[in-house]
Structure formats: C-alpha cells, structure tokens
Residue, then its C-alpha position, 0 to 999 in steps of 0.5 A: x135267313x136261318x130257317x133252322x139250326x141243331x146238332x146230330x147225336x155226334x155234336x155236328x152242327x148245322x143249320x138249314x136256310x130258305x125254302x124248296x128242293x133240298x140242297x146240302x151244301x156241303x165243304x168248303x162253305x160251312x155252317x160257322x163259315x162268318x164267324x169262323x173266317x170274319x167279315x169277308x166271308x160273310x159277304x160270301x156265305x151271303x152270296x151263296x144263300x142269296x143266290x141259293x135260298x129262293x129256290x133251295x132249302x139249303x143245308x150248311x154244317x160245320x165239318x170236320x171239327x170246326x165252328x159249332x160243331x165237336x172236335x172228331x179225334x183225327x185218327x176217327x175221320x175216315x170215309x165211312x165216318x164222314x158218310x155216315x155224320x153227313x146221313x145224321x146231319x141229312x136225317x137230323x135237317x129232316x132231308x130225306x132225299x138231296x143233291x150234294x154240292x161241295x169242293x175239295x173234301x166236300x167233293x169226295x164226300x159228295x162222290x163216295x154218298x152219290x154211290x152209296x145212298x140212293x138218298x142223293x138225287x143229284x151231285x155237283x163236284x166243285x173245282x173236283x175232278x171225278x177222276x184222276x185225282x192222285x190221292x195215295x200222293x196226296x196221302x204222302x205230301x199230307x203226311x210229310x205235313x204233320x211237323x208242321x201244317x201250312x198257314x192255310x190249313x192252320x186257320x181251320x185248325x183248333x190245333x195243329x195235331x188235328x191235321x191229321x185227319x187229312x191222311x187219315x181221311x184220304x188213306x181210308x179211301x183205298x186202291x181204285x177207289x175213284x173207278x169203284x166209286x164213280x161207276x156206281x153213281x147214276x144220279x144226274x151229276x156235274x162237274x164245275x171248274x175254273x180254266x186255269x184251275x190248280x192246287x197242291x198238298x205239300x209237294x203233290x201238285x194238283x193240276x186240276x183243270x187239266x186233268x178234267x180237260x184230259x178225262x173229259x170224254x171219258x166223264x161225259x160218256x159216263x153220264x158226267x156234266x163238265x162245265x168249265x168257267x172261262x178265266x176263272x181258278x180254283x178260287x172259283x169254288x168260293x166264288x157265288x157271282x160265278x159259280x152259283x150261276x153255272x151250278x144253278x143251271x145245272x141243278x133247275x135242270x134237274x128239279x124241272x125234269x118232269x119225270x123226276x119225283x117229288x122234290x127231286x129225290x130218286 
C-alpha cells in the first residue's frame, strides 16, 4: 500500500499510503510501526490504513528517534522542535493543508500545530484530553524515571538515556500551556476515547476518561467533539476495529462539509 517514502533534511523518515484528503497520522502509530514492534503490529498498521487508505492520503513518520528515522539528542525534543520536524515532514510529503490524528505524544503535537498553523484543518485527540492534563506532575514522575526507564518505554528506546526526551518534551510546554494552547484553535476538532480509559507515568496517574468526563461541557462549549467509545480503555488508541470508525465519522464529516475548500484545508 505505500505510495511513497523519504526522509526530511533532519533524517525523519516517513511514508505516505492511499489516496485522498490529507491525513497525518501522527503517534502512536509510526511509519517503522511493524518492524519496530513485529508481526502483531502489522496486523494493526494494516488495520489503520485498510480502513483509512480509500479515502485518505495517509501520512505515518518514525518520531521521535525510532525506525528510519535519526537519533534527536534528547535534550534537543521540545515542543518547538517536534512542530517545526512534523511541518518538514508535512512540506517534505507535499501536505500543504491536513488533519492531524494522534495519542498520547501524538495528541499534544497535534493540539500545539492545530494552534500554531493555519495548515491543520482538522484535529483529532486519541484517548488525549484537550484539558486538564497535569503535565508539571508528568515532568516529575518522568524525571524520578531516568535511573531506570519502565520496560514499556524501553522497547521504543535505542538506549535508555534516550528517555529523556519525556521531560524534556513536556517541561518545554510551560505554565498554562493547555488553556493558551486550546483557545487558539478553531479548526473543527474532536476527541475520542475509551470509558474506562487510564494511564500514568511513574507515580502520575492519568485518569483520563474521566477527566474528558469532568471537562466535557466545557470542551464542547469551546467547539470540541467528545465521542466516548463504550467499554473500551486507553488501549482503544491502537485499536482500528474500534477507533477508526468513530474518527472516520468524524472526519468524512468534515471533508463532506460543502463549505469547506478544496481538499479540506482552511
């Protein structure tokens, strides 16, 4: 199904798949996501772009510092960094305009271009709250982490000191980022998520279904889209079967909007 692959100036691999509106795909799925993760997770980069692909030109890149792509020094990840590598990666596929879909770190990428470039046109947050996210916790937990990375982190890892990046990343978000960052977005924009939805970082638990729950009113006065998946968790984010119906709804909506311009964009 690849339609095309290359690297941007910085060594960020990526490769496009099918044919359509634009659609950057952003983490936790990854260009490299088979080979880096084995045969089960082709099954499920399979499901993606199978369910994806007819309609979708689809946009998956190794970040940060895995697959195909060159090793970023971990102090170097912050969030104008990872911005400005995910508007090369955009430039480099020929994506003038796109929507944004991503989890987790892929999430507050999306959230921090969706607010800074008029080139997103619309933006989903898997299994992400948009809003209270305690990230100056995050920062601490991930830190107390150094010594000694979690198994899960280290299979993504080419080393453990690159686990660094995590603190690095979400310290360089600053005070009120989330408020800041939210209110300058006015693309259409949705978030999905599992009912029993949760995670943590170290010590920092992450209730995240209910803290969609108890910001919910808010997100949808804002212009939000929240769309919980019954009986589902945070796994849901890797899940196609489950989660690309729901975010395809979503999306069709917006690319069938007879208003909207040509391809999408804004």
């Amino acid at each position: 199904m690849r339609a095309a692959a290359g690297h941007t100036a910085r060594g960020v691999h990526f490769e496009v798949h099918g044919t359509g509106a634009p659609l950057f795909l952003g983490f936790p799925m990854m260009a490299s996501y088979a080979a880096v993760f084995g045969s089960a997770a082709a099954a499920t980069q399979r499901g993606f772009l199978d369910r994806l692909a007819d309609r979708y030109r689809v946009l998956t890149v190794d970040y940060p510092s895995i697959g195909g792509s060159a090793t970023i020094p971990p102090h170097e990840l912050t969030i104008d960094r990872v911005c400005d590598d995910m508007l090369a990666v955009a430039d480099a596929a020929g994506f003038d305009g796109f929507a944004w879909w991503g989890g987790t770190f892929g999430a507050v990428t999306g959230l921090a271009l969706a607010a800074r470039s008029e080139r997103v046109s619309a933006l989903v947050c898997a299994g992400w709250s948009p809003l209270g996210i305690p990230y100056s916790d995050m920062v601490r937990a991930a830190a107390d982490q150094l010594h000694d990375p979690p198994p899960h982190a280290r299979v993504v890892l080419r080393e453990p000191s690159q686990y660094a990046q995590w603190p690095t990343f979400y310290g360089s978000l600053g005070p009120d980022w989330e408020r800041r960052t939210v209110a300058r977005i006015d693309c259409p924009r949705a978030v999905i998520y599992g009912e029993h939805a949760e995670s943590s970082v170290g010590r920092c638990p992450l209730p995240l279904a209910a803290t969609i729950r108890g910001c919910r009113a808010e997100l949808e006065q804002l212009g939000w889209s929240v769309i919980e998946l019954p009986g589902a968790d945070a796994g849901v984010i890797l899940d196609p079967a489950v989660l690309v119906p729901a975010a395809r709804r979503f999306l069709d909506s917006v690319f069938d909007t007879p208003a909207s311009p040509p391809g999408g964009f804004r």
